[in-house]
N, C-alpha and C positions, 0 to 999 in steps of 0.2 A: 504494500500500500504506500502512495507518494505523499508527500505531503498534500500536494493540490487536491486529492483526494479527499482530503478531510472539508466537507460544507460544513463546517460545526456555526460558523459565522451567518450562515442562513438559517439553521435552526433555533439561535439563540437573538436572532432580530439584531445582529452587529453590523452597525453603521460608523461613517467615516467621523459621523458625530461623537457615537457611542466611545471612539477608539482616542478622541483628542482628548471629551472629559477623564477616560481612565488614565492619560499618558498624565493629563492636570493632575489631578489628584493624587496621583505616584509621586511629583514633584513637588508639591504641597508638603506632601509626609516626609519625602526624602529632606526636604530643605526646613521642613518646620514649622514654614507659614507660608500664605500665596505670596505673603510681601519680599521673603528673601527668595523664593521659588524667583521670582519675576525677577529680579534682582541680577541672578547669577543668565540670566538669560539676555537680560538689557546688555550688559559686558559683555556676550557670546557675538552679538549684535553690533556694538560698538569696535568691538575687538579686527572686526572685518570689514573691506571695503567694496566687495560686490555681491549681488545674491547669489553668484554660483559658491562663491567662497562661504557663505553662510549657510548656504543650503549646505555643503560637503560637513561643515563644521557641526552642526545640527544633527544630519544624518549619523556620524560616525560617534556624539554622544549620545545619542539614545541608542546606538548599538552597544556600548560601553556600558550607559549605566542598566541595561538590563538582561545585561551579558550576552545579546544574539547570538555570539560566535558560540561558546557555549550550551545554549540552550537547543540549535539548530543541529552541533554534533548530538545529544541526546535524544534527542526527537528524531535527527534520522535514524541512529542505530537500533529503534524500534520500528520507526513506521517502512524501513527499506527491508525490513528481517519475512524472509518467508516462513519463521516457523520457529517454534521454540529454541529447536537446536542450533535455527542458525544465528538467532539472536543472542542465544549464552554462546556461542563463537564471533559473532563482532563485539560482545562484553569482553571475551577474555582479550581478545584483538588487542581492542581499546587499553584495557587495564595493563598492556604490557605497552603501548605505544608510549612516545613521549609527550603527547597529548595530554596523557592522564597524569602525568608530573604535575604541568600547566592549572589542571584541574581541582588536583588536591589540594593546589594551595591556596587556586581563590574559592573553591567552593565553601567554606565557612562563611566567610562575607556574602556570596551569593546566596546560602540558605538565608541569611539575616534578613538581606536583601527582600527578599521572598515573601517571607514569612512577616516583616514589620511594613513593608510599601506595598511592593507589587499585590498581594492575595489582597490587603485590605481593599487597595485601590480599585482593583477590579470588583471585588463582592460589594463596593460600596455605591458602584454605576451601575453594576448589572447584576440586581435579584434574579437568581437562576428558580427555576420554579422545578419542581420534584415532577412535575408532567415533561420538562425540557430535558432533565437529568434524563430522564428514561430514554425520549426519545433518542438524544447521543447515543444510551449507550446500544438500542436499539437499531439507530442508523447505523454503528462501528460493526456489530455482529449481520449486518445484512451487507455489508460491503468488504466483509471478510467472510469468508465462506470458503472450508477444506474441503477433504474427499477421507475415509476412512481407508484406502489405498493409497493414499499418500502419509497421512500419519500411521501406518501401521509399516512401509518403508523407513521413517525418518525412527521407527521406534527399534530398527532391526528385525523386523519379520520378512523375511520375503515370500515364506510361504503361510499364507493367508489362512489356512486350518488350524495352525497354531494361534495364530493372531486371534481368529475368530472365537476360539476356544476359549482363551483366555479374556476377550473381551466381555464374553459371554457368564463368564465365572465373578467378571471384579463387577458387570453393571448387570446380569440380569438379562432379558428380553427386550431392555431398553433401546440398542442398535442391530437386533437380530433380525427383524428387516430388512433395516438398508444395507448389512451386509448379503442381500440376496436380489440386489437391486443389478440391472444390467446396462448398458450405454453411459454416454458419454457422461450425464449427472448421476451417477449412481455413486452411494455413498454419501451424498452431499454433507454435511452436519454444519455446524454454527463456528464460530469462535469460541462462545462458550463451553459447547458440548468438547471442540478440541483439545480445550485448557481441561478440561474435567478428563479429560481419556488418559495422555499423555501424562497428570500429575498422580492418575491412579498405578499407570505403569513405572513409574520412575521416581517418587518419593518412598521413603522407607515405611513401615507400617503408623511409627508414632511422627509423623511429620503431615502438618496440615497444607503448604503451599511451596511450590518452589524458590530456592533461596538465590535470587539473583546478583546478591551478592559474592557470591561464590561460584561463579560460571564456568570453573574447572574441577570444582564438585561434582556439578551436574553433567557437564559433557560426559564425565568418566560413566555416569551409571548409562546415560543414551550408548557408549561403546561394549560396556557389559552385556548391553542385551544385545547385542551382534554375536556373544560366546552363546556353548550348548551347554546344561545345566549339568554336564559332567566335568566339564571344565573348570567351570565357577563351584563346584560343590570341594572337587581337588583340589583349587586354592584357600578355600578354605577350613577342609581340615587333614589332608595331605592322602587319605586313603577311600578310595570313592567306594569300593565293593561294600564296606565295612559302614563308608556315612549313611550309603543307598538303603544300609538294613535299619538305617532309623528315621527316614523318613516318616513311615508309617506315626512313628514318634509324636513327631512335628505336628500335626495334625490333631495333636492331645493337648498338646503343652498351653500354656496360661496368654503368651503372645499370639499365637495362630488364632483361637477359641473370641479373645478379645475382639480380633481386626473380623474374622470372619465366621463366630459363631461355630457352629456345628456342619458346614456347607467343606466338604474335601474335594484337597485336587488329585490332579491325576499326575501320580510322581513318573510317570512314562513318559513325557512331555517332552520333546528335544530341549524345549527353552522355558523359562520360567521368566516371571516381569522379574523387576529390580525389587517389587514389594513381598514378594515370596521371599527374595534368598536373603531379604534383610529378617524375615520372621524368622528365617530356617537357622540365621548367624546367630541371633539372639537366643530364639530355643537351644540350640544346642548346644548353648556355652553350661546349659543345664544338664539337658541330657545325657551329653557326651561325656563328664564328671561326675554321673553319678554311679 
């Protein structure tokens, strides 16, 4: 999704009016009063002797004082991301670039920034109303729209009966439909339904959301589910014939029972989510010592 993409400014009635009183009012707060606000503007003014100079001058501090450069790298690196994963991959990008030097040292002033000007100034010209919220988030999931063949490649399945399988086990008859959907829309789901699929396959059992602060956290569990659940059971506890005989185990233990009640898998599986072999790691730091 581009930026242009986003009509948020026609859903929320933003006008070139709307947009001078909120930049006023930022400059009010930033400066203290309208009277030194105007003040530092009159000198901006004075300072210069033609309108193209004033205009460049103008333009390049309102990119300054509300960090443009900044805010426009943030906002791409979500709204240009196809998809989870590749979004915790231009984070980690980012986080290793020298951008993100730049970043950590003004982002404290910039959250300040934020949080004492800019949010006031904006919620104090434009009451968003709880029918508008909707609609956004509304419009975002109608102009974002996956395919369950596409997230069930980005999660490391490529063969679909597994996928299917397991999708069937974490949600239920919820997608068991559109997984028997044919042509070109088939599979369709939302944005939301995406974020819900993906964080069931790939958070641990006691984790509620993903942690995108840590975006080579998360890449590692998207690359785990590429291994076969004989693989990942070896690395974690060195002897598979022997782990295999406690599976059955798992399936008893206090963590399994918690996340999903009395409902069993099928330890035959070539591949298991990320959320099984975090149950499996857990359980058997019990079972496997007792």
């Amino acid at each position: 999704m581009k930026l242009e993409d986003l009509k948020i400014n026609e859903i929320l009635g933003i006008t070139s009016d709307t947009t001078f009183s909120i930049i006023e009012n930022f400059y009010i707060k930033k400066y203290g009063s309208r009277e030194e606000a105007e003040k530092v503007f009159e000198d901006l003014v004075n300072s210069h002797d033609n309108d193209d100079d004033l205009q460049a001058a103008v333009t390049e501090k309102l990119k300054k004082d509300f960090y443009y450069n900044y805010w426009k790298v943030i906002i791409e690196i979500f709204s240009e991301s196809t998809g989870c994963k590749d979004l915790l991959k231009r984070m980690s990008d980012f986080k290793a670039s020298e951008s993100s030097l730049s970043f950590k040292k003004i982002a404290p002033k910039m959250l300040h920034d934020y949080e004492n000007y800019m949010k006031p100034a904006f919620e104090e010209i434009l009451d968003i109303s709880e029918d508008s919220k909707n609609e956004i988030i509304s419009y975002i999931h109608k102009i974002n729209t996956f395919s369950l063949s596409q997230t069930r490649k980005e999660l490391g399945y490529p063969d679909p009966r597994t996928f299917n399988y397991w999708l069937i086990f974490l949600f239920g008859n919820k997608y068991k439909a559109k997984t028997k959907e044919k042509g070109r829309n088939a599979g369709k789901i939302s944005l939301l339904d995406y974020i819900k699929i993906v964080s069931a396959f790939i958070l641990r059992h006691d984790e509620s959301k993903i942690d995108f602060s840590k975006p080579e956290k998360m890449l590692e569990r998207f690359e785990s589910q590429k291994s076969t659940h004989k693989k990942i059971l070896i690395e974690l506890e060195g002897y598979y014939a022997k782990l295999r005989e406690k599976l059955e185990d798992v399936n008893l233990s206090n963590t399994y029972t918690d996340k999903f009640k009395n409902k069993k898998f099928d330890i035959n599986k070539r591949k298991f989510p990320y959320v099984i072999y975090s149950i499996i790691e857990d359980a058997l730091k019990n079972v496997t010592h007792k």
